[in-house]
LOGU-546026 format. One record per residue (C-alpha): residue in three letters; x, y, z. Coordinates in steps of 0.2 Angstrom, whole numbers, padded with zeros to 4 digits, always signed. Example, Ala and Ser with C-alpha at 12.3 -4.5 7.8 and 13.67 -1.06 7.14 Angstrom:
BEGIN
ALA+0062-0022+0039 SER+0068-0005+0036 
//
This chain:
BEGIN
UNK+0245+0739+0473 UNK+0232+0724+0468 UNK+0231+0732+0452 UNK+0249+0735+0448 UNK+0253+0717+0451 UNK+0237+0712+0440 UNK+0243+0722+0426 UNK+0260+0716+0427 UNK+0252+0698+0426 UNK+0241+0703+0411 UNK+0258+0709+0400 UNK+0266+0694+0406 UNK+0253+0683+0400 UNK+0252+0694+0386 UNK+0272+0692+0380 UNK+0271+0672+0381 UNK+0257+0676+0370 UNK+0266+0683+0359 UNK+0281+0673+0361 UNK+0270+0659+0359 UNK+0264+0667+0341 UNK+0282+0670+0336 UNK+0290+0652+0339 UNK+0274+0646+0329 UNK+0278+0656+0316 UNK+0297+0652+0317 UNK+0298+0633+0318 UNK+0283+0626+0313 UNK+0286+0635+0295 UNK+0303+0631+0296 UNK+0298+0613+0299 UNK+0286+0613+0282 UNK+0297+0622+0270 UNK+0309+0607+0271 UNK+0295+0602+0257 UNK+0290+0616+0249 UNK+0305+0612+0234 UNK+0291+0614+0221 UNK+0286+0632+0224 UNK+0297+0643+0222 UNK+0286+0661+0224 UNK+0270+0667+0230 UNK+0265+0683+0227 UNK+0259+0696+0242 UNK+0242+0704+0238 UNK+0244+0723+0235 UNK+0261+0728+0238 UNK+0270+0715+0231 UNK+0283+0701+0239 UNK+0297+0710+0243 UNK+0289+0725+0249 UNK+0282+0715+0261 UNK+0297+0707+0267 UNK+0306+0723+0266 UNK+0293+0732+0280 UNK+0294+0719+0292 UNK+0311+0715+0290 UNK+0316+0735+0294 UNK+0301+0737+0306 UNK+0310+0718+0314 UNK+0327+0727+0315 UNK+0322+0743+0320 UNK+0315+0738+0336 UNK+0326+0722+0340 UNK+0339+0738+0338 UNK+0333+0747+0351 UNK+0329+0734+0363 UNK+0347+0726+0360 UNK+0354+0743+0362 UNK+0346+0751+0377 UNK+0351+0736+0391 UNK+0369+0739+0386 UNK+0370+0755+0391 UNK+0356+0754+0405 UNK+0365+0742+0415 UNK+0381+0752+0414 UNK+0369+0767+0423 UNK+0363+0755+0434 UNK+0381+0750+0438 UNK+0387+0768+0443 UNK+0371+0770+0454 UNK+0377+0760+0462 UNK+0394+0763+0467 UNK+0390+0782+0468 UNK+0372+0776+0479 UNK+0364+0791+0469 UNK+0346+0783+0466 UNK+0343+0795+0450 UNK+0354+0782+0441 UNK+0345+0766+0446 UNK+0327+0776+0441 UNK+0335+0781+0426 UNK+0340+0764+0420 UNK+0325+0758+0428 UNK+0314+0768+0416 UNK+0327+0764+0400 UNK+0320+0747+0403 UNK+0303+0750+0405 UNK+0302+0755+0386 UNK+0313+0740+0382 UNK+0295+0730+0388 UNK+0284+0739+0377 UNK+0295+0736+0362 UNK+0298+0718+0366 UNK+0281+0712+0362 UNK+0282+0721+0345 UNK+0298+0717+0342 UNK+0293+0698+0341 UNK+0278+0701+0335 UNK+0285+0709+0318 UNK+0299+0696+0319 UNK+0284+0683+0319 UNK+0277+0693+0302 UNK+0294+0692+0294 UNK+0294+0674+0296 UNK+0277+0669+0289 UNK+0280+0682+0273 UNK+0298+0675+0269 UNK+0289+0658+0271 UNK+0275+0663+0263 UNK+0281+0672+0246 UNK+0302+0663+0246 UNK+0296+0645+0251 UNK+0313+0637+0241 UNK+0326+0652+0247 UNK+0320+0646+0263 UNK+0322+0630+0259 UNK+0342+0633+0253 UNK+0345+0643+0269 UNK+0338+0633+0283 UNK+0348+0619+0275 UNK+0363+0627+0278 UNK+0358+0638+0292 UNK+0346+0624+0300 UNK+0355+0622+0319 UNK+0360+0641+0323 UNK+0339+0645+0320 UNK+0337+0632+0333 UNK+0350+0638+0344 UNK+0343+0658+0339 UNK+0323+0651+0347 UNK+0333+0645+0364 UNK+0343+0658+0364 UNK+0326+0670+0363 UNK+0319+0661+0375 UNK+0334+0664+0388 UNK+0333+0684+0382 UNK+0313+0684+0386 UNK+0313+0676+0403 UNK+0332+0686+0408 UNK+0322+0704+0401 UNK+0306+0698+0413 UNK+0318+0693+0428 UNK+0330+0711+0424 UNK+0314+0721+0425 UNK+0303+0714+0438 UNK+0316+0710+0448 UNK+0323+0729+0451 UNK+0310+0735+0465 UNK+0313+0717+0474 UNK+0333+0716+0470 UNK+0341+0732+0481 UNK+0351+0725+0493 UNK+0369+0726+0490 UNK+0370+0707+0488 UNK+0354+0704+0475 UNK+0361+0721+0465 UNK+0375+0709+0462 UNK+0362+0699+0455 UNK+0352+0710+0448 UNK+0367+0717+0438 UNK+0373+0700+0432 UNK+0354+0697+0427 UNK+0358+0714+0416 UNK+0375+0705+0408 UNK+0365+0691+0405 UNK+0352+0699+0395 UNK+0366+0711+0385 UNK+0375+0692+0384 UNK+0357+0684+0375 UNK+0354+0699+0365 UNK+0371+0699+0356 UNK+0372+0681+0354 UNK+0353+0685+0344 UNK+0360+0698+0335 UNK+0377+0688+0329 UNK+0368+0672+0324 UNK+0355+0683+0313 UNK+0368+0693+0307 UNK+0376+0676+0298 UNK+0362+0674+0288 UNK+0359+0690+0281 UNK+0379+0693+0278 UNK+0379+0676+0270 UNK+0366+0681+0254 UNK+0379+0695+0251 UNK+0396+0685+0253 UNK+0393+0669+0251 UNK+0414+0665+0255 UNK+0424+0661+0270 UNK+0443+0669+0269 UNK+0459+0661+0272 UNK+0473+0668+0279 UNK+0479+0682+0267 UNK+0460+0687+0270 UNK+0455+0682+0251 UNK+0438+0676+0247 UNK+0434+0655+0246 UNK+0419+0651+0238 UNK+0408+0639+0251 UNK+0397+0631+0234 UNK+0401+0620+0218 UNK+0401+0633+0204 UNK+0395+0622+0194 UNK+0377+0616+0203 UNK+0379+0627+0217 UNK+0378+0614+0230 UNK+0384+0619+0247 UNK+0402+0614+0248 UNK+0408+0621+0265 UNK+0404+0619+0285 UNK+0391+0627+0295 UNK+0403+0636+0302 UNK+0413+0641+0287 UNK+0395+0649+0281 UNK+0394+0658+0300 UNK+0407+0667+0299 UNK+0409+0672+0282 UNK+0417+0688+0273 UNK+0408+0701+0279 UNK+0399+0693+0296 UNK+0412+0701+0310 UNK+0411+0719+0300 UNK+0392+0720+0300 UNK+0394+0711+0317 UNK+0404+0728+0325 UNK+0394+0740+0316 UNK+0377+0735+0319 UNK+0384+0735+0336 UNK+0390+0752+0339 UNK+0374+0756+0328 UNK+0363+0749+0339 UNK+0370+0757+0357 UNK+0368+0773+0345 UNK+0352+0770+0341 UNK+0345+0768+0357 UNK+0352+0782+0362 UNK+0345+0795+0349 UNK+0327+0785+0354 UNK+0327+0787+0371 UNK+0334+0804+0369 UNK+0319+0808+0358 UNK+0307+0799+0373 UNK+0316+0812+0384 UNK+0312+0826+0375 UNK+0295+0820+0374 UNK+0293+0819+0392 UNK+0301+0834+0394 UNK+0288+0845+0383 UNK+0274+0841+0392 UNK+0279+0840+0409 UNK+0271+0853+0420 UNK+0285+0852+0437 UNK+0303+0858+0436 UNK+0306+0842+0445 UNK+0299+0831+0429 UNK+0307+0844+0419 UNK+0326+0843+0427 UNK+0322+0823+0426 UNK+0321+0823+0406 UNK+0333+0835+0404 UNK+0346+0826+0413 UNK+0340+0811+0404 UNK+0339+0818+0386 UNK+0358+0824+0389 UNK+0362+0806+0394 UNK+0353+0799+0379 UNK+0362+0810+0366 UNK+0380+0807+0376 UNK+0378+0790+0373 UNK+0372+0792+0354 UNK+0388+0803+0352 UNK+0397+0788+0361 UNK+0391+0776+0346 UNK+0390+0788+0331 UNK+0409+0793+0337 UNK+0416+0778+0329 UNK+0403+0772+0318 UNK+0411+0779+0302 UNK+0426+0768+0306 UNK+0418+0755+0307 UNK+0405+0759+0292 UNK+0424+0759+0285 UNK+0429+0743+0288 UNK+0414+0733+0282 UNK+0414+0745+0264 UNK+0432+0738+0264 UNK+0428+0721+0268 UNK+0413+0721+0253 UNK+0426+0729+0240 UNK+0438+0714+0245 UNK+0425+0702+0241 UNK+0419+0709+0226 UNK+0425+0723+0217 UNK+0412+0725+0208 UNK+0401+0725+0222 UNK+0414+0739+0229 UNK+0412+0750+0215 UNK+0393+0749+0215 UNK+0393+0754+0230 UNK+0403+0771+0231 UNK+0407+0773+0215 UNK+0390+0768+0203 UNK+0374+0761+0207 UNK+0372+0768+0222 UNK+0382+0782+0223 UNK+0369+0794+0226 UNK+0363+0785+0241 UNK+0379+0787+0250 UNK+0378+0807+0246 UNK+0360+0808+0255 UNK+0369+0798+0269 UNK+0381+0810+0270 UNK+0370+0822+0273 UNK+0360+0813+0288 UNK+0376+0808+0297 UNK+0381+0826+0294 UNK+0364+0833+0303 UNK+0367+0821+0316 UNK+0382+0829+0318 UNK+0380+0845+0316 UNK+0361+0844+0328 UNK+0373+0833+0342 UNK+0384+0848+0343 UNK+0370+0861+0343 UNK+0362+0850+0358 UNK+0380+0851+0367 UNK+0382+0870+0363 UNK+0366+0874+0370 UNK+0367+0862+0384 UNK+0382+0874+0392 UNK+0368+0888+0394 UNK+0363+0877+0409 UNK+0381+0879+0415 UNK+0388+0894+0423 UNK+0404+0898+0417 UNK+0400+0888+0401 UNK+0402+0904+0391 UNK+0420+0904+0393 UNK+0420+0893+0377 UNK+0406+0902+0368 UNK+0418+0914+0356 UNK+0424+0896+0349 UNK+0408+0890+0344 UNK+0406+0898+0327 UNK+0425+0892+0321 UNK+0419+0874+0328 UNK+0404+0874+0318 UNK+0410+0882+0302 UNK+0424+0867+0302 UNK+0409+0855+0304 UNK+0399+0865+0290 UNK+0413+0864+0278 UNK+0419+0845+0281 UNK+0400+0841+0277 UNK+0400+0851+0262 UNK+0416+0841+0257 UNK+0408+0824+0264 UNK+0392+0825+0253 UNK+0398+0830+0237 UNK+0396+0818+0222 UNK+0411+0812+0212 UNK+0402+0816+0195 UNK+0390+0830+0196 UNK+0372+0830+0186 UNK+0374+0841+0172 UNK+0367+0849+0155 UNK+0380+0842+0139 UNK+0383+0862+0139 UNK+0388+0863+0158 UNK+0400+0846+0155 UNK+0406+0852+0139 UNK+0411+0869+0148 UNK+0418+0858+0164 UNK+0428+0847+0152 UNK+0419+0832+0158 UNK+0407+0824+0171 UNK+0419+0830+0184 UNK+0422+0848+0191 UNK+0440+0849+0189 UNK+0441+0857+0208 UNK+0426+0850+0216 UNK+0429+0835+0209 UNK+0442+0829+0221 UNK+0430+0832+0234 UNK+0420+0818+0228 UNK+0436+0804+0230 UNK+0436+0794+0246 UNK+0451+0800+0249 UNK+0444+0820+0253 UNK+0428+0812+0261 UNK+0439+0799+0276 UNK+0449+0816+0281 UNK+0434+0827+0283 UNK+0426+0812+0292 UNK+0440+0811+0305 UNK+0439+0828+0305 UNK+0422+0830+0311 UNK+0423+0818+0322 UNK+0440+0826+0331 UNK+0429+0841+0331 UNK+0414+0834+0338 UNK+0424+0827+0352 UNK+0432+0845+0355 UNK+0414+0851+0358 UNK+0411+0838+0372 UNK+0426+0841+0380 UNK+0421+0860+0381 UNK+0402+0853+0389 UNK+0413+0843+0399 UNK+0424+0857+0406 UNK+0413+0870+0410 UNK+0411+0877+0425 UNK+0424+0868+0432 UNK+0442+0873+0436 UNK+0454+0858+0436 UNK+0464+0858+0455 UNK+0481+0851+0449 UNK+0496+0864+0447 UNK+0501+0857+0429 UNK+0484+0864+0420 UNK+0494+0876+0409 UNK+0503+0862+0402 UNK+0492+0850+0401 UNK+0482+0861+0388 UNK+0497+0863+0380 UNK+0500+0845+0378 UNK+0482+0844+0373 UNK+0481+0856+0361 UNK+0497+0849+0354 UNK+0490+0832+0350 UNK+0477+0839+0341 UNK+0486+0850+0333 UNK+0498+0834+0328 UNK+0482+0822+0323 UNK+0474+0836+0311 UNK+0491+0840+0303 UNK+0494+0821+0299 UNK+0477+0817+0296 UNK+0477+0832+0282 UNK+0492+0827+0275 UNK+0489+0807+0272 UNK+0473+0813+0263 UNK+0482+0822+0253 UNK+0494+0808+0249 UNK+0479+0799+0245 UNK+0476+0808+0228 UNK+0492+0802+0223 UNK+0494+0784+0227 UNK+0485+0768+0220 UNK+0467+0763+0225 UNK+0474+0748+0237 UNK+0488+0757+0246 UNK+0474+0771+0251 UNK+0462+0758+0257 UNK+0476+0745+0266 UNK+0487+0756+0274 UNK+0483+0777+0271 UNK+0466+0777+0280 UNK+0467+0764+0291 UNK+0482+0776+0298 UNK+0471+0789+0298 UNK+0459+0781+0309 UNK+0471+0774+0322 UNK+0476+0791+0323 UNK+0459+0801+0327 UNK+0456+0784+0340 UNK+0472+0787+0348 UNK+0467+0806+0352 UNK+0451+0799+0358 UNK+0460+0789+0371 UNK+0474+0800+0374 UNK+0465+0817+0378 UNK+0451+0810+0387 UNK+0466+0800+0397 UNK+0472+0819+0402 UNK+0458+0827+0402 UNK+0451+0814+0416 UNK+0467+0817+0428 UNK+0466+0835+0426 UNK+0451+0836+0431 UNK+0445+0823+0445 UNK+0445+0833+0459 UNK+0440+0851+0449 UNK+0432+0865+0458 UNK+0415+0867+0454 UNK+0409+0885+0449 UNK+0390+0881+0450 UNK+0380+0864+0448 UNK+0371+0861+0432 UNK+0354+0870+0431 UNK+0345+0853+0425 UNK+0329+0859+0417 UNK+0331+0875+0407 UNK+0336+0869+0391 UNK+0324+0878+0377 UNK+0310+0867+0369 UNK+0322+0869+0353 UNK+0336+0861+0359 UNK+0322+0847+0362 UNK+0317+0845+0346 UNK+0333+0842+0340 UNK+0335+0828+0350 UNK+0319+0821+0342 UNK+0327+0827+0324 UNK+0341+0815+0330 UNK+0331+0798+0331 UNK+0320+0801+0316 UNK+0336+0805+0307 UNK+0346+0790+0312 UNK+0329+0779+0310 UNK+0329+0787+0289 UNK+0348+0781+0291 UNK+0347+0764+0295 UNK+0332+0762+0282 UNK+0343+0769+0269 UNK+0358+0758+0272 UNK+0347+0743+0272 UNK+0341+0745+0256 UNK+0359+0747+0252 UNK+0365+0732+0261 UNK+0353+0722+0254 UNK+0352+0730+0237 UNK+0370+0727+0234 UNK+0366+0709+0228 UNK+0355+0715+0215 UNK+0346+0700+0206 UNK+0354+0688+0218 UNK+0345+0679+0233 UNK+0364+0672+0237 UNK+0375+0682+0230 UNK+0384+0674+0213 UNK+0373+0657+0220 UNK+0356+0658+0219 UNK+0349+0670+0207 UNK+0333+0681+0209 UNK+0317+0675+0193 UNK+0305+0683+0202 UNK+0294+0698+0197 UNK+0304+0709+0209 UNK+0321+0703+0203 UNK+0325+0722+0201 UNK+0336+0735+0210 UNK+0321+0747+0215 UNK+0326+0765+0211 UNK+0331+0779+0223 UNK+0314+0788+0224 UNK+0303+0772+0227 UNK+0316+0764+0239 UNK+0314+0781+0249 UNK+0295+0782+0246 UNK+0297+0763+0255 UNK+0305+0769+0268 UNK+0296+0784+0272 UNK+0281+0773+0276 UNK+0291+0761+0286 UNK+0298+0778+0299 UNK+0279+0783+0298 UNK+0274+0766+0304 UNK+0288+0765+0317 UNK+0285+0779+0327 UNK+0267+0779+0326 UNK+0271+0762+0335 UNK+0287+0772+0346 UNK+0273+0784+0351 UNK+0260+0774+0355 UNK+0272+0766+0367 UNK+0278+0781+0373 UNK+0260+0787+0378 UNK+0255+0769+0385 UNK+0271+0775+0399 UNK+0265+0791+0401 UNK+0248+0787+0405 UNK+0254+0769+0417 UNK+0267+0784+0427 UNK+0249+0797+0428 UNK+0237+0778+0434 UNK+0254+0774+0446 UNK+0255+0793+0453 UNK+0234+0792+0457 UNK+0234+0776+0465 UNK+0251+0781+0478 UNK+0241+0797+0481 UNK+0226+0786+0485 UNK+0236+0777+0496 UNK+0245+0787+0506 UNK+0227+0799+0508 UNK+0221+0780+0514 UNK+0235+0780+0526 UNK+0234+0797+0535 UNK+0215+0794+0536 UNK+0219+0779+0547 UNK+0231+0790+0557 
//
């Protein structure tokens, strides 16, 4: 036990390390670069400055995703454990946080690298934005601060904290923490949303410009430039992204847990844990597209040029390959579902409906990712009548790509409700009806749904985007609520055929859910590039221009060769944490078997 505690002493000394390295980094620059007028760039040996940037900066997110989106949903595990006093929970959520430790560290220590290279290579960007942004990145270093020592008290605290008076307080502990890691994440998200919209909006939602157009000298309030055009958008989606996120990565630690253990205990454990991992990336990738929605909206209402670059020109192809990662998320989350009712008897009851379901998901992702205007030979246009196939053409209009979105996700939400059901028989005398009234619904909601997108090929650009698909979303959200309202009732007090066989889930099915992380991790990076590309040879948007040697969009094929080494680095770094747990759980299990052989030799 002496060397348990010492360990946890030595990552503790070893985080305020760190932490210490970080707030150097962070404010003693920031402190400088109020000087640092004269220099506008230094270059970065080798790859360049904004290669640089770029890696930290995804590494930074990619890891403050994760360890902002695992305590949100760990504490609401740790919540039902106890009301339901089943312990598996609270070891569950125990061990989510475990690996929120391990990425802690490097989550500040590439946040620390972020700083010092935007220091370093964009001394008088810096300069403009800390004067405008100066008092929220001292309010972001406090409120890091409260986050580490909430995370040290959150994690440590759990063995001590298990009386039903200090899980009250270990629970508010885990509000805290979810409280301090949003705050992070809103007050970071002001800065980066302000280089690409640079406006507040007044009560019509129209953009107002917060700098002289003339010198370009800050004209607005501090918090004008917080909460500017696109800050609450990107504020929801990055949200929901993250709780997704954390989800598909502790899925994928699950999995990896689960191919190399050697008991059926272990082995039930990870299971159970991999299906909770990928329920709650489904919860987040559910309504991720609306919210993707809403923030594309939100850019085309600022700039409709932006808009346009975005969907309909410069980056076009981008959002095609992103269709076809959300559509293997999609398509794998079901697969993982599908083959998750093989652990459930009775489960293939819904087995004859599994290749409709997936044929409707095949087809509305066939739709989703095809272009607008096709590559072609001057003899294959010629013969079309133009860059557009005159049929497959409409695929490529928003209009066509929002229904089969909703679609998919009605669809998606069908397949769980199957999971959900199997096995069980609901006790209530209104069953019959109940599935008539839920069949309805959807019936009703993929009716309406088709026919507004229709309507959409006929009606002005603004009308589709104010009123047609906004409709259609509130639709699919309301059949969310509404069925799972029903469903819930009809079947609280079901009759069980057979508990779930946690454990015999194929090593397939597990490397799908390891598909699933790398595939939203190549996501994120994508949009990114987008996000950040979308200003092109601007470091504010229309305010501060890029002259800089990199002040170029990079093209497709090297923003993906970019990324590509970011996922490498990533989860070389994932794995090395998942192996440092694996072997601290193998040196915990020899030392409780040490002593409990040292306590039966002094019986």
């Amino acid at each position: 036990m002496r060397s348990i505690r010492n360990s946890s002493k030595n990552r503790l000394a070893l985080l305020f390390g760190l932490l210490a390295i970080y707030l150097f980094l962070v404010v003693v620059p920031v402190a400088f670069t109020q000087d640092a007028t004269d220099t506008e760039y230094r270059a970065f040996p080798k790859i360049g400055s904004r290669n640089a940037a770029w890696i930290a900066a995804q590494l930074h997110l990619l890891f403050g995703s994760f360890i902002l989106g695992v305590p949100m949903f760990a504490v609401v595990i740790e919540y039902v454990g106890m009301r339901t006093k089943d312990k598996r929970y609270d070891k569950m959520a125990q061990e989510f946080i475990k690996l929120c430790m391990g990425a802690f560290s490097t989550t500040a220590l590439m946040g620390g690298v972020l700083v010092f290279v935007l220091i370093w290579c964009y001394p008088k960007v810096m300069n403009k934005m800390t004067g405008i942004f100066g008092p929220t990145m001292i309010f972001y270093v406090f409120l890091f601060f409260g986050e580490t020592f909430t995370l040290y008290l959150y994690s440590y605290g759990w063995d001590r904290m298990q009386g039903k008076v200090s899980k009250m307080w270990h629970l508010f502990l885990g509000v805290l923490l979810n409280v301090f890691g949003t705050a992070i994440m809103f007050v970071s998200n002001a800065w980066l949303t302000y280089q690409t919209s640079p406006a507040t909006m007044d009560s019509r939602h129209k953009p107002i410009p917060l700098h002289n157009e003339e010198t370009g000298e800050f004209i607005g309030t501090l918090w004008q430039a917080v909460n500017n055009f696109t800050w609450m958008p990107v504020n929801i989606h990055r949200l929901i992204g993250n709780v997704a996120f954390g989800g598909a990565i502790v899925g994928a630690y699950a999995a990896f847990r689960f191919l190399v253990a050697k008991t059926k205990e272990d082995k039930a454990h990870y299971d159970w844990m991999g299906y909770t991992g990928n329920f709650i990336a489904l919860c987040g990738l559910i309504p991720l597209p609306f919210a993707g929605y809403w923030l594309g909206r939100d850019i085309y209402k600022f700039n409709q040029t932006m808009g346009i670059n975005m969907m309909g020109s410069l980056f076009s192809w981008l959002f095609i390959i992103q269709a076809v990662m959300i559509g293997v998320l999609f398509i794998g989350a079901n697969y993982y579902l599908w083959s998750g009712m093989t652990r459930i008897k009775g489960g293939e009851v819904y087995a004859r409906l599994r290749p409709y379901m997936v044929g409707i998901i095949v087809i509305c992702v066939a739709v989703w990712m095809t272009p607008r205007t096709l590559i072609a030979t001057a003899g294959e246009k010629a013969a079309m009548g133009g860059p557009n196939h005159p049929l497959i053409g409409y695929f490529g209009l928003m209009t066509a790509k929002n229904t089969v979105v909703n679609l998919i996700i009605l669809t998606t939400f069908l397949s769980f409700l199957f999971y959900r059901r199997s096995g069980k028989t609901p006790a209530v005398g209104w069953r019959k009806a109940g599935n008539i009234i839920i069949s309805g619904i959807f019936g009703l909601a993929v009716a309406a749904i088709v026919t507004i997108g229709l309507i959409g090929f006929k009606v002005e650009t603004d009308f589709r985007v104010e009123v047609l698909t906004p409709v259609q979303v509130l639709i699919a959200l309301a059949v969310l609520i509404l069925v799972t309202a029903i469903d819930l009732i009809m079947y609280r007090k079901a009759m069980r055929s057979s508990d779930i066989n946690w454990g015999q889930m194929s090593d397939r099915s597990q490397y799908v859910l390891i598909l699933l992380a790398i595939t939203f991790t190549s996501l994120m990076g994508l949009m990114g590039y987008a996000r950040s590309g979308l200003r092109e040879n601007w470091h504010i948007f229309g305010v501060m221009p890029d002259t800089s040697p990199d002040a170029f969009t990079p093209l497709l094929a090297d923003a993906v060769n970019v990324i590509a080494v970011i996922i490498v680095i990533f989860f070389a770094l994932v794995g090395f944490i998942f192996w440092i747990g694996l072997w601290g759980d193998k040196k915990k299990a020899k030392l409780a078997n040490l002593e409990a052989g040292n306590a039966v030799g002094d019986d």
